[in-house]
C-alpha positions as CSV (number, residue, x, y, z in Angstrom):
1,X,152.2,-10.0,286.2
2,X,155.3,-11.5,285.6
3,X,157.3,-15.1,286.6
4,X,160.2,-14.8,287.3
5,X,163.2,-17.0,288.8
6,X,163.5,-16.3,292.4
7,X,167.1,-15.3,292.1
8,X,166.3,-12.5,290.5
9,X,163.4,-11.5,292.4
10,X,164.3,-8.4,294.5
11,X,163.5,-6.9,298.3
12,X,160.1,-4.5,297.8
13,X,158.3,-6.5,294.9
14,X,154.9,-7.9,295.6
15,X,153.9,-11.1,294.4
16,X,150.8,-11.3,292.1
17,X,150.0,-15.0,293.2
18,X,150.3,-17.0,296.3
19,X,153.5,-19.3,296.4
20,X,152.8,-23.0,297.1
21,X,154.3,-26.4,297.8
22,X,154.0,-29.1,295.4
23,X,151.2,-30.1,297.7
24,X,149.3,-27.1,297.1
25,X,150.0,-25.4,300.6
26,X,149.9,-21.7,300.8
27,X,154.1,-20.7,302.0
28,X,153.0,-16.9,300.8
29,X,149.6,-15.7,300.2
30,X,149.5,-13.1,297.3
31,X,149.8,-9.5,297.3
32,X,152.9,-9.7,299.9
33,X,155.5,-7.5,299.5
34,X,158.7,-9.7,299.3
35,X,161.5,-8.8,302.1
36,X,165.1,-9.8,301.9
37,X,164.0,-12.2,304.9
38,X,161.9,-13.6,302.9
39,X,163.6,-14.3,299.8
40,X,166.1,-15.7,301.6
41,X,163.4,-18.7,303.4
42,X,162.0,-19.4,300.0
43,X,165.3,-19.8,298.7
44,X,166.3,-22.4,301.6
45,X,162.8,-24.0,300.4
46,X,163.8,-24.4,297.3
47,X,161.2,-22.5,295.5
48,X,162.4,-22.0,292.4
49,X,159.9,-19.5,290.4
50,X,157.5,-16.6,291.9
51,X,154.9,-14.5,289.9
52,X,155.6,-10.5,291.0
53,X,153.6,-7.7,290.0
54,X,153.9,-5.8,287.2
55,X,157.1,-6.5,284.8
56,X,159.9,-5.7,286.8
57,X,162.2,-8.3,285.6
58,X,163.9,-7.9,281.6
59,X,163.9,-11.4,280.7
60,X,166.3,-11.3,277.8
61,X,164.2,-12.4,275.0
62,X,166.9,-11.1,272.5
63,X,170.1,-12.3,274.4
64,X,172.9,-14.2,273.7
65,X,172.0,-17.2,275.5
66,X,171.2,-20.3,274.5
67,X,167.8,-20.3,275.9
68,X,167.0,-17.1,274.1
69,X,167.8,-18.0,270.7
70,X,165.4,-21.1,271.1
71,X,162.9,-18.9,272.4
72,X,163.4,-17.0,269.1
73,X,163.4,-19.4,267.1
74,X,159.4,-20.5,268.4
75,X,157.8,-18.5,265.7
76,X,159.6,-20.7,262.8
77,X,158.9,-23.9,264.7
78,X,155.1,-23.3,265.0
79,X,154.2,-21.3,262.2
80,X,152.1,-24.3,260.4
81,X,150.2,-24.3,263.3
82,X,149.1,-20.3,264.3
83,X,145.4,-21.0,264.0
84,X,145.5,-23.7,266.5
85,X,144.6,-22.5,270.2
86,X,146.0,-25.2,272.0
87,X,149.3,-25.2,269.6
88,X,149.4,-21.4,270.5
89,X,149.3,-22.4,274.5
90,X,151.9,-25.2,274.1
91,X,154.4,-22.9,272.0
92,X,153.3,-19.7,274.9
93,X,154.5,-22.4,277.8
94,X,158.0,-23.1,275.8
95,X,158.9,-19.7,275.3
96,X,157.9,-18.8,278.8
97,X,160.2,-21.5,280.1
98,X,162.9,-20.5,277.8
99,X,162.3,-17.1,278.9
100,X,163.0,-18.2,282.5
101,X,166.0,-20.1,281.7
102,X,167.6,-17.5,280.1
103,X,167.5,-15.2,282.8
104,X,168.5,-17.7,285.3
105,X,171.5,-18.2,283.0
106,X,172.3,-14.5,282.9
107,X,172.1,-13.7,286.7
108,X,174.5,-16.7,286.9
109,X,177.1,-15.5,284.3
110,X,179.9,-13.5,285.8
111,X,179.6,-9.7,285.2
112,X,181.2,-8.6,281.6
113,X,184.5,-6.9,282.6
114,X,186.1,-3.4,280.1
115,X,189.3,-5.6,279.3
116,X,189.9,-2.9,276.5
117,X,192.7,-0.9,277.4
118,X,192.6,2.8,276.3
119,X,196.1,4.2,275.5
């Protein structure tokens, strides 16, 4: 299971959990195998995160982005505190929101172009 940024969610993934409003109503039940349709309503709704099946999605832990060299840098910033559960949870939600924004940021980046000439 996997959550991943809707834009980079793709026609013939299922999702591994229902998507819900902020109020808690059901827009997808789980298990639904996502269409291009589809994407494109929960995009006009603003929806801004699914969970898919599986791990379809590299989230560019090791990146040049911003986002990715905090999530690195998690491990350094917590390690006083690795026998503390809830510690473990609150550094687990950072890097999985660092995680997210750091693939967002790459599917928005323009695609790298060869500028090197070969003579």
């Amino acid at each position: 299971m996997q959550r991943i940024p809707l834009n980079l969610a793709k026609p013939g993934m299922t999702l591994a959990k229902p998507v819900l409003r902020d109020n808690g109503l059901v827009l997808v039940a789980e298990n639904v195998e996502l269409s291009e349709s589809l994407l494109e309503r929960l995009m006009r709704m603003e929806i801004e995160t699914i969970t898919v099946q599986g791990h379809p999605v590299d989230m560019g832990d090791g990146g040049e982005s911003p986002f990715a060299r905090r999530a690195a840098r998690l491990e350094h910033l917590f390690r006083r505190h690795a026998d503390d559960a809830w510690m473990h949870r609150v550094r687990e939600h950072i890097r999985q929101y660092f995680q997210l924004k750091s693939a967002g940021a790459e599917s928005a980046a323009p695609p790298a172009s060869d500028s090197g000439g070969a003579s």
